[in-house]
N, C-alpha and C positions, 0 to 999 in steps of 0.2 A: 966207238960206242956212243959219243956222243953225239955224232954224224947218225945214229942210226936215229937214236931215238927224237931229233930234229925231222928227221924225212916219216916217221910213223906219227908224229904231232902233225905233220903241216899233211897226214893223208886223210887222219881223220878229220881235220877242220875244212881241207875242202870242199864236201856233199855241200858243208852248213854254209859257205861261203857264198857259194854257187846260187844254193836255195836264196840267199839273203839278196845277191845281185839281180837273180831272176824278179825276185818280187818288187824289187823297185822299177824293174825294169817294165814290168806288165802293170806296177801300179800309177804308172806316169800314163799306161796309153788312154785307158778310159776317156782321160782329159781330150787328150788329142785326139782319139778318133769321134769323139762327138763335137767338136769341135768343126771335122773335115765330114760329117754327116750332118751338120745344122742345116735347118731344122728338122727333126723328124718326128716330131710331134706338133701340136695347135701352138700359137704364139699369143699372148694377151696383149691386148694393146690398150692400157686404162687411157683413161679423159679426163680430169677433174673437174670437167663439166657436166650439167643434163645433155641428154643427146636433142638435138634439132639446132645447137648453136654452132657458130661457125668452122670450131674446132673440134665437132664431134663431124659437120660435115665432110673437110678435110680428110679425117681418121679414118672413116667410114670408104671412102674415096681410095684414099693411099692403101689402106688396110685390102682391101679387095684385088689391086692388080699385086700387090706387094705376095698374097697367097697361092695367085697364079702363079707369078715368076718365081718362086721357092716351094710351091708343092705339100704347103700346108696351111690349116684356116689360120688367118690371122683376125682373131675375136676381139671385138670393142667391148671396155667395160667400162661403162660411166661411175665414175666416184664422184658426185658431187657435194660444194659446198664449203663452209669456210673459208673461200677467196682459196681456193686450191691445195687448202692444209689437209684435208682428210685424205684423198688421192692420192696426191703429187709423196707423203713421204713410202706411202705402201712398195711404190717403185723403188725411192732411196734404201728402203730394207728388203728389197727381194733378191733372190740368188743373182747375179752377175753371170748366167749364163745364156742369155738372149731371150727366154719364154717370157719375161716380163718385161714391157717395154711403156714406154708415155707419148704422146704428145699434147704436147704442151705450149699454150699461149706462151708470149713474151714473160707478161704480168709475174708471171707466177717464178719466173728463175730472175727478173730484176726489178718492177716496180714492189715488188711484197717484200724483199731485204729493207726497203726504207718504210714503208708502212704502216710494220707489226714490229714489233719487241723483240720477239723472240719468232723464231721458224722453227716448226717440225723437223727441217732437211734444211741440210749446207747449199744452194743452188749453187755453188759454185765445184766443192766437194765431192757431191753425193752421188753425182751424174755424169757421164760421158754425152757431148752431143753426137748423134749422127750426123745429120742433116737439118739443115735447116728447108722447110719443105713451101711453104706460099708467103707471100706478099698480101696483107689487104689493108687498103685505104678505110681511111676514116669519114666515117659522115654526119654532117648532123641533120637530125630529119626530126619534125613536129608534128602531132598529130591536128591541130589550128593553123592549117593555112591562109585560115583568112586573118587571126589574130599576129599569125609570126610570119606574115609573107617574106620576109627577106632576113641577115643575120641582123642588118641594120636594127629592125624591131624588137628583136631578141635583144639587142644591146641596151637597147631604149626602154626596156621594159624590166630586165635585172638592174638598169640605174634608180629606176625608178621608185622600183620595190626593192631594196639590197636584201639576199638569203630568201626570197619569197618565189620565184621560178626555181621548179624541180625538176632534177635530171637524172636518168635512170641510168643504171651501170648492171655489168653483169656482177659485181662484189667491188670490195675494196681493192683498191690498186691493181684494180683490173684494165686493159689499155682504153676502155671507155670510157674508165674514173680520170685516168691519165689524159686521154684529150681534155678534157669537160677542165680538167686543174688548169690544162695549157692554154686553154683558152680565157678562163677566168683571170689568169694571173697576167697573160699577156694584154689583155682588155680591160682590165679591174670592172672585171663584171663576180657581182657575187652570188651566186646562185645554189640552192641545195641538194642535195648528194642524197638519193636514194638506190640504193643499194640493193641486189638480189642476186640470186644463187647459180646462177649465166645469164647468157643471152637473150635466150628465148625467153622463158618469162620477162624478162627486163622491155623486151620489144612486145609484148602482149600488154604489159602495164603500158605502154607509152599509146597502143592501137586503141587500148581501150578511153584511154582520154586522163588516165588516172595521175598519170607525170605529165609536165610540160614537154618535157624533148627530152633526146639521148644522140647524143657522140655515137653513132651505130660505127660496127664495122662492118663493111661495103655488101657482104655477103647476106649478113641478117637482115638488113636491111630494106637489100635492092626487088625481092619479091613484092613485098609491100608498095613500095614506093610505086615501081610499073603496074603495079595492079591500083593505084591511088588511094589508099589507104593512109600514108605518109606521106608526105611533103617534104622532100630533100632541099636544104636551102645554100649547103655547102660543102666541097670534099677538101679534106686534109691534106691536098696532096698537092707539091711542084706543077702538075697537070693535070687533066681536065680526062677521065675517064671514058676507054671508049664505049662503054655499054652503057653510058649518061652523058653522050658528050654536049648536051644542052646545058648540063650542071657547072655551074661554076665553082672555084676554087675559092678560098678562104681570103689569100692574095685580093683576086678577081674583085671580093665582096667589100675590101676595103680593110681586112685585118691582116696585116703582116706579120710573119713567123711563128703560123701556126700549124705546122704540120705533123702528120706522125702517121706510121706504116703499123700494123699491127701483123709482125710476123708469127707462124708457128712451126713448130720445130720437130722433130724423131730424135727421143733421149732413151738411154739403156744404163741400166745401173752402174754406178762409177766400177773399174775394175774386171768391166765386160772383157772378155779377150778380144784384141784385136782382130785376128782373124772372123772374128763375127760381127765387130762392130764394118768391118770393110765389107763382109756378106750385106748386110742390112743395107748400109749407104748406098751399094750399088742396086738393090732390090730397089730402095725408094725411087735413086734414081731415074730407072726406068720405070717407075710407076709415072711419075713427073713427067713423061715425053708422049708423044704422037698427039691421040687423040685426047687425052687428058687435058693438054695444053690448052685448048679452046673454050671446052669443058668447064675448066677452071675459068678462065677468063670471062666466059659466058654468066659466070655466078658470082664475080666481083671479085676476084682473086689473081693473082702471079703465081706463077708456077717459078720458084727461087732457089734451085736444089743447090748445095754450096759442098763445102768441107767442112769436115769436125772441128779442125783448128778455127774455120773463118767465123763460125757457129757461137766457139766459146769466147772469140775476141771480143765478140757482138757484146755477151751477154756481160762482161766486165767492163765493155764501155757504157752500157746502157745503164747497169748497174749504179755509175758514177751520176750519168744525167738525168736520170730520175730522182735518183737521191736529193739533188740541187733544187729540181722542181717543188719537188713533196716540198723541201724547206723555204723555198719561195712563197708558195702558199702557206705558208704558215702551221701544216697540218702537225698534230703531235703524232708518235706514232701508238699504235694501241696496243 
């Protein structure tokens, strides 16, 4: 009897059983089969910059073969302002399912931890890297070549006047702020820190005559300079550029150990599933080849596709030597 009534218990709870394994079962695929169908819909790609700087150039750039090679738009959305706080956290709180993605200066995942007080987003946390996607040198360019023909004079004239030459950046601890510190501290040159909301205005302030010079990087810069507008007087870099190879290097000019790369990157909200974050890398990466490769080059930039891992080693080592710098110069943070 007891036998019965155990086999008419375990008949009537099987249907509910069953129903109960089915539904875990079909509620796991959703995940997985969009997952194995990414993308199928538009993909956003914010900036935390205005568009026309060198990192909306980029975005712009990668975003377009990146839609070809996956089969859907992949749309630029400039967030700018506050040295990358309004933008940069919208990505750290967006779903982690690939439609919302960043690229992102260096600045903004390691010179801003030392900076500011406090961040919107964890750069270290909040974010998964894809790829790290170009290289660009740094330049410094004035809009008085006859007043700053060489760095020599530029040196000779912030001695002279200490905090009286003005240098434009694209924001705080932005890599333009960052050369402009590396070079003050390395030279105890003291010069003032004007500040705007990217690139391109920052290089319209300096065309216009309104700043002394600005730490460019390579890409914003180098229209102007070939069309004479600017006056390039040094690059940041171990060697000597081939789309300026008349320019001399910082070395070259008689200041030692002042260099700095201004990389940009492809980040996806911490948390992203793998399987998409390996979609995406290989999309950039072949955005980054053929004809690109020149392309890039031709407008002042490396084409640097990497790994996720080599992407986040970067930004924790950069992390530390920025830090050191900011405290070298003395800067509090705000």
């Amino acid at each position: 009897m007891t036998l019965l009534r155990t086999i008419r218990a375990f008949s009537r709870s099987l249907p509910c059983a069953l129903a109960a394994c089915g539904a875990t079962l079909w509620g796991g695929l959703p995940s997985a089969h969009a997952q194995a169908g990414y993308p199928d819909r538009p993909v956003k790609v914010i900036v935390a910059l205005p568009a026309g700087g060198s990192a909306d150039m980029i975005a712009r750039t990668v975003s377009t073969k990146m839609a070809a090679e996956l089969g859907q738009p992949f749309v630029v959305d400039n967030k700018a302002g506050a040295s990358g706080q309004i933008g940069t956290p919208l990505v750290a709180r967006a779903a982690p399912d690939g439609y919302t993605l960043m690229v992102s200066p260096a600045s903004f995942l390691t010179t801003n931890k030392s900076i500011f007080k406090t961040l919107p987003y964890d750069p270290q946390a909040d974010f998964v890297p894809i790829t790290r996607l170009v290289n660009q040198p740094m330049v410094l360019v004035v809009k008085d070549g006859k007043r700053f023909p060489d760095v020599a004079a530029v040196l000779a004239a912030a001695r002279a006047a200490p905090g009286q030459l003005t240098y434009a950046s694209s924001g705080d601890g932005s890599p333009q702020h960052l050369a402009a510190l590396m070079f003050g501290t390395r030279t105890r040159a003291d010069m003032l820190h004007v500040p705007y909301k990217g690139g391109a205005p920052a290089i319209n302030d300096t065309l216009a005559g309104n700043v002394d010079m600005m730490f460019a990087v390579l890409p914003e810069a180098l229209p102007h300079i070939q069309a004479g507008k600017l006056q390039a007087l040094a690059l940041m870099s171990p060697e000597r550029s081939p789309v300026l190879p008349q320019l001399p290097t910082m070395a070259e000019s008689g200041v030692q150990q002042v260099e700095l790369s201004a990389w940009v990157g492809l980040f996806a909200p911490a948390k992203t599933p793998q399987p998409i974050v390996e979609r995406l890398q290989r999309a950039a990466h072949a955005a980054l080849a053929g004809d690109t490769v020149a392309k890039l080059q031709a407008s002042g930039m490396e084409a640097a596709p990497g790994t996720s891992q080599s992407l986040k080693d970067s930004i924790a080592a950069e992390i530390k030597l920025h830090a050191d710098l900011v405290r070298a110069a003395g800067l509090t943070p705000q």
